[in-house]
C-alpha positions in Angstrom: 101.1 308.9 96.1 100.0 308.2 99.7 98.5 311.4 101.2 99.7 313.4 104.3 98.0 313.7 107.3 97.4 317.2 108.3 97.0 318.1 112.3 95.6 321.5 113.2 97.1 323.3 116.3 94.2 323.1 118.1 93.7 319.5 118.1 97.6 319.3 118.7 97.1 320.9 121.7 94.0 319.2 123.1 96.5 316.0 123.5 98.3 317.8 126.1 100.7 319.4 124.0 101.8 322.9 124.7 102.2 325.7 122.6 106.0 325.7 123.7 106.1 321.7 122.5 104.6 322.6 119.1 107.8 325.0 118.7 110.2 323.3 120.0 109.1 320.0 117.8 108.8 322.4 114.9 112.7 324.0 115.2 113.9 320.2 115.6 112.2 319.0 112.1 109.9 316.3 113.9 106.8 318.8 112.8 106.6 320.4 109.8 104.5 323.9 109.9 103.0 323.3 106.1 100.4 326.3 106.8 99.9 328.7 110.2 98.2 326.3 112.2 98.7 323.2 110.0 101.1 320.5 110.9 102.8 317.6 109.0 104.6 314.8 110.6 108.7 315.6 110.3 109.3 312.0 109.1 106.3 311.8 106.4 107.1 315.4 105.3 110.9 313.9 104.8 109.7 311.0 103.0 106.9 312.2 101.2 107.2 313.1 97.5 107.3 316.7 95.9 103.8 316.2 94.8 102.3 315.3 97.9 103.8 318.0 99.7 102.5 320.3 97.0 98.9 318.7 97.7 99.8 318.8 101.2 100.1 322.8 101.2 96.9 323.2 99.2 94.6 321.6 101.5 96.2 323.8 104.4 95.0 326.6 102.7 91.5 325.2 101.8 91.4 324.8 105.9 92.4 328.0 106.7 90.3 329.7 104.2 86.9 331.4 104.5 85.9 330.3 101.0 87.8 327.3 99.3 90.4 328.4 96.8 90.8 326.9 93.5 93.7 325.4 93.2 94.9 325.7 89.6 98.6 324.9 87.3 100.9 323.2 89.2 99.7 322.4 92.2 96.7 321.2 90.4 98.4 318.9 88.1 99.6 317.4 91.9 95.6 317.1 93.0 95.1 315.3 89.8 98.2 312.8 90.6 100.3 313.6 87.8 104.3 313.8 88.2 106.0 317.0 88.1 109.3 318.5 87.2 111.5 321.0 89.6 107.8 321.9 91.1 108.1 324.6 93.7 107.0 323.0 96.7 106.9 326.1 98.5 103.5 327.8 97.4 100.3 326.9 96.2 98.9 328.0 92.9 94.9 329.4 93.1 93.0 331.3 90.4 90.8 334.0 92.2 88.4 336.4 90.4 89.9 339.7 88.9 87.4 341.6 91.2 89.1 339.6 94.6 91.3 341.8 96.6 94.4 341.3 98.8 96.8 338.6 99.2 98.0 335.3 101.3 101.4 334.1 102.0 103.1 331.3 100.0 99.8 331.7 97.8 100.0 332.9 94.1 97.0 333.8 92.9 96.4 334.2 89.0 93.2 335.9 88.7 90.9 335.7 85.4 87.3 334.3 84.8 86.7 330.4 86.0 83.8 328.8 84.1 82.0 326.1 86.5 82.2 323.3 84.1 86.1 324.0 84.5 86.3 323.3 88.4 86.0 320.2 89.7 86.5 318.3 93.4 89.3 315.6 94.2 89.6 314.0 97.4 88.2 317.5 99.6 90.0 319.9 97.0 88.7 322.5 94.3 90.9 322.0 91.5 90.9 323.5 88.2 89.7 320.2 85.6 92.6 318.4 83.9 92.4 320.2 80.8 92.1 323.9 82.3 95.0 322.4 84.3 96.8 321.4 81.4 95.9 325.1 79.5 97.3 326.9 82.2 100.6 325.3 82.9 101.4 324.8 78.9 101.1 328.7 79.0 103.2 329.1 81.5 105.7 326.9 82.7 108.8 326.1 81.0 108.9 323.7 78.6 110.0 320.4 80.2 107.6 321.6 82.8 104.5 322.0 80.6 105.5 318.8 78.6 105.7 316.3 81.8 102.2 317.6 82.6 100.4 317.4 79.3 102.2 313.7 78.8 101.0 312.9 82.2 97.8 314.0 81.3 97.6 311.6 78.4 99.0 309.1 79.6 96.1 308.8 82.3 93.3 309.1 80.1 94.7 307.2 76.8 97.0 304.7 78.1 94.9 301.6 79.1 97.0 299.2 78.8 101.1 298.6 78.2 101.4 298.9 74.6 98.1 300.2 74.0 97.7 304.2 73.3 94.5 305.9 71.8 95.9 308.7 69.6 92.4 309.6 68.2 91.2 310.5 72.3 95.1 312.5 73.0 94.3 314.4 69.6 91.2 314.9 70.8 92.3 316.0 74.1 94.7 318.0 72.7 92.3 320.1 70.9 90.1 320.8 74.0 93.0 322.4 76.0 93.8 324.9 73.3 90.4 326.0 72.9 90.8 326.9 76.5 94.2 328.3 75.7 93.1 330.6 72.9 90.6 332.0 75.4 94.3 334.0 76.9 96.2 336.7 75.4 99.3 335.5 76.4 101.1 331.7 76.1 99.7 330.5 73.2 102.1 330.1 71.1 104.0 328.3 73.9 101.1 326.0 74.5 100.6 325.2 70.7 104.6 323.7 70.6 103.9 322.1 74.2 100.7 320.3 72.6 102.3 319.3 69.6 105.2 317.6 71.5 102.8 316.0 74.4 102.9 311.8 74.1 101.2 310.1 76.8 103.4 306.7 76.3 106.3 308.7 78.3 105.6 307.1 81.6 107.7 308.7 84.2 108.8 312.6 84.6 112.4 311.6 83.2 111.4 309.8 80.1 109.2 313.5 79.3 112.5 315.1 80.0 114.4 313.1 78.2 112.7 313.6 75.0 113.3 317.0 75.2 117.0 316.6 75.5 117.4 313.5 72.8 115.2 316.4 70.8 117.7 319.0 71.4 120.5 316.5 70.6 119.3 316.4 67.1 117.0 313.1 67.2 114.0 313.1 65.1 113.0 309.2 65.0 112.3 308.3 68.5 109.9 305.8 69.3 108.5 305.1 72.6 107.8 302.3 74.7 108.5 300.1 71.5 107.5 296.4 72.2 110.1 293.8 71.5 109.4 290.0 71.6 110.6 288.1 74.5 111.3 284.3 75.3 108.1 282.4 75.2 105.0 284.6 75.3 107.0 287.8 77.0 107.1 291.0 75.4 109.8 293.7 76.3 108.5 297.5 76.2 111.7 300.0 75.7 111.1 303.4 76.8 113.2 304.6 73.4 113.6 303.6 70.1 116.6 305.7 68.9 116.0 305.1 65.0 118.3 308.1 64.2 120.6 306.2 65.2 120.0 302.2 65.2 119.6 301.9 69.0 117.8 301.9 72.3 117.8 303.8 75.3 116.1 303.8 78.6 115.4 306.4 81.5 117.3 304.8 84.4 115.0 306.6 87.4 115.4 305.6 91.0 111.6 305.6 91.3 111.2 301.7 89.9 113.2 300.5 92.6 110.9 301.3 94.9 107.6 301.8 93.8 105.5 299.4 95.0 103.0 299.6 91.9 106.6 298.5 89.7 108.8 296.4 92.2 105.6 294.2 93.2 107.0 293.0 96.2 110.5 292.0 94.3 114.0 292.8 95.8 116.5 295.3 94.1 118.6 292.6 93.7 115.8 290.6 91.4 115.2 293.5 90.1 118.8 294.1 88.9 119.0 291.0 88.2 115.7 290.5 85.9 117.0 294.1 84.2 119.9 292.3 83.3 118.6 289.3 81.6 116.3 291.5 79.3 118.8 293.9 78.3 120.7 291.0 77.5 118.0 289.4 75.3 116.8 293.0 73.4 121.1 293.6 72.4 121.2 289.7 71.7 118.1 289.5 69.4 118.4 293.2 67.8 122.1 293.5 67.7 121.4 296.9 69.1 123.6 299.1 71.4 121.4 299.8 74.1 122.3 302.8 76.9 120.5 303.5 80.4 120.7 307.5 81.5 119.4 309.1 85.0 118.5 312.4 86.1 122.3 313.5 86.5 122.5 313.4 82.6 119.3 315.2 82.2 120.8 318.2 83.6 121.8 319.1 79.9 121.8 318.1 76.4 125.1 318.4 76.4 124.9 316.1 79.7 122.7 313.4 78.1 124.7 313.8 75.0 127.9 312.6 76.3 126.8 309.7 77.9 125.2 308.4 74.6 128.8 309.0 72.7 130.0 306.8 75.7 128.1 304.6 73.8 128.5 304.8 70.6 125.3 306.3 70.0 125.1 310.1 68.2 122.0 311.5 66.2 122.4 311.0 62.7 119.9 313.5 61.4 
């Protein structure tokens, strides 16, 4: 996630740019105000992805503030690089004191105690660490919110390796963010279910999202990122293992087409075309149905369902 680069209006206008060029640039889209006084290039901002807008905002507010905020929940999870579902792009998330008066625009401050060892820096930014983080949006967010950022979480610290996952460090991890939970009056019992249901093997935002839904179909086996053996040394990770139901099923995101940590300097057509060949080989050597699904049939359960019976493929349990 490539940061933005933010321009102040003052050093705007030292390159001969006039107060009236800052406007006028701003109402056409080709500068984005992010913060009074902060800009973004129109064209980045465009391009950029939720999350990076997100971190965007937050360090506009850390430059325009007397003391640097903490940024906390969502907008923390962003600092911390992990992917987010529907985020509100539009505010920034900071946890003040209880004591701390008054308030700032497109800011929403949560205020409660902050112990230091819970506050730490990334790249300029105070951010609340990755477990308060985690604490505070399992509390509070909805479900498939909470759930993409805990299996984020996990999937960054346990997760070395394709095919490799330390459960003994997650359940670990797992306990240290409802210690911090039960430290709050309210959200635990919505953390405790978020927790339990956290797997760091989901790799992407809609494979999080779709466990929920296969969940909510009636699925109770899933496996994920199941290895399957290729041709010659190869082995074929599958983001689902529908066991309910004798078959596989993959999160079809627009996101590995052009990543350049995925595609690896491969066209979409390779791309297509290597997808091909090892769908081919997992149906061929399983004699499994296998089904692909995007974001449009994440909407709903009722969404995803219909494009597994499209398939063949129904829960069983």
């Amino acid at each position: 996630m490539p940061p933005l680069t933010l321009h102040r209006r003052e050093d705007l206008l030292t390159t001969g740019r006039s107060s009236r060029d800052l406007a006028t640039a701003a109402r056409a889209g080709t500068l984005v105000r992010v913060r009074s006084g902060i800009y973004v290039d129109g064209a980045a901002w465009t391009a950029a992805v939720p999350e990076a807008r997100i971190v965007a905002r937050a360090h506009a507010l850390t430059l325009t503030s007397e003391l640097a905020p903490v940024i906390s929940h969502e907008s923390a999870a962003a600092a911390h690089g992990l992917g987010l579902f529907r985020p509100d792009t539009t505010r920034v998330h900071v946890i003040v004191p209880v004591e701390r008066p008054g308030a700032a625009s497109a800011v929403v401050r949560h205020r409660g105690e902050l112990p230091d060892d819970e506050v730490v820096e990334i790249n300029g930014l105070r951010v609340t660490s990755l477990a308060r983080t985690v604490a505070d949006v399992a509390r509070t967010a909805t479900f498939e919110q909470a759930v993409t950022v805990a299996d984020a979480a996990l999937r960054a610290q346990f997760v070395p390796t394709p095919g490799v996952y330390d459960a003994a460090g997650a359940e670990e991890f797992r306990r240290t963010v409802f210690g911090i939970v039960r430290r709050f009056p309210h959200g635990q019992g919505r953390a405790k279910r978020v927790l339990a249901f956290a797997d760091g093997r989901a790799q992407l935002p809609g494979e999080s999202v779709s466990r929920v839904r296969l969940c909510e179909l009636g699925f109770r086996v899933i496996a994920l990122q199941v290895p399957v053996p290729g041709p010659g040394t190869k082995t074929y990770y599958i983001d689902f293992g529908l066991e309910d139901a004798s078959a596989w099923g993959e999160f079809d995101g627009r996101l590995k087409y052009v990543d350049g940590r995925i595609v690896d300097g491969r066209s979409a057509a390779q791309i297509f075309d290597e997808e091909k060949q090892r769908e081919d080989w997992i149906r061929g050597t399983t004699q499994r149905p296998f089904v692909r699904w995007g974001w449009p049939h994440l909407r709903t359960s009722a969404d995803l369902g219909a494009r597994l019976a499209a398939f063949g493929i129904v829960a069983r349990g």
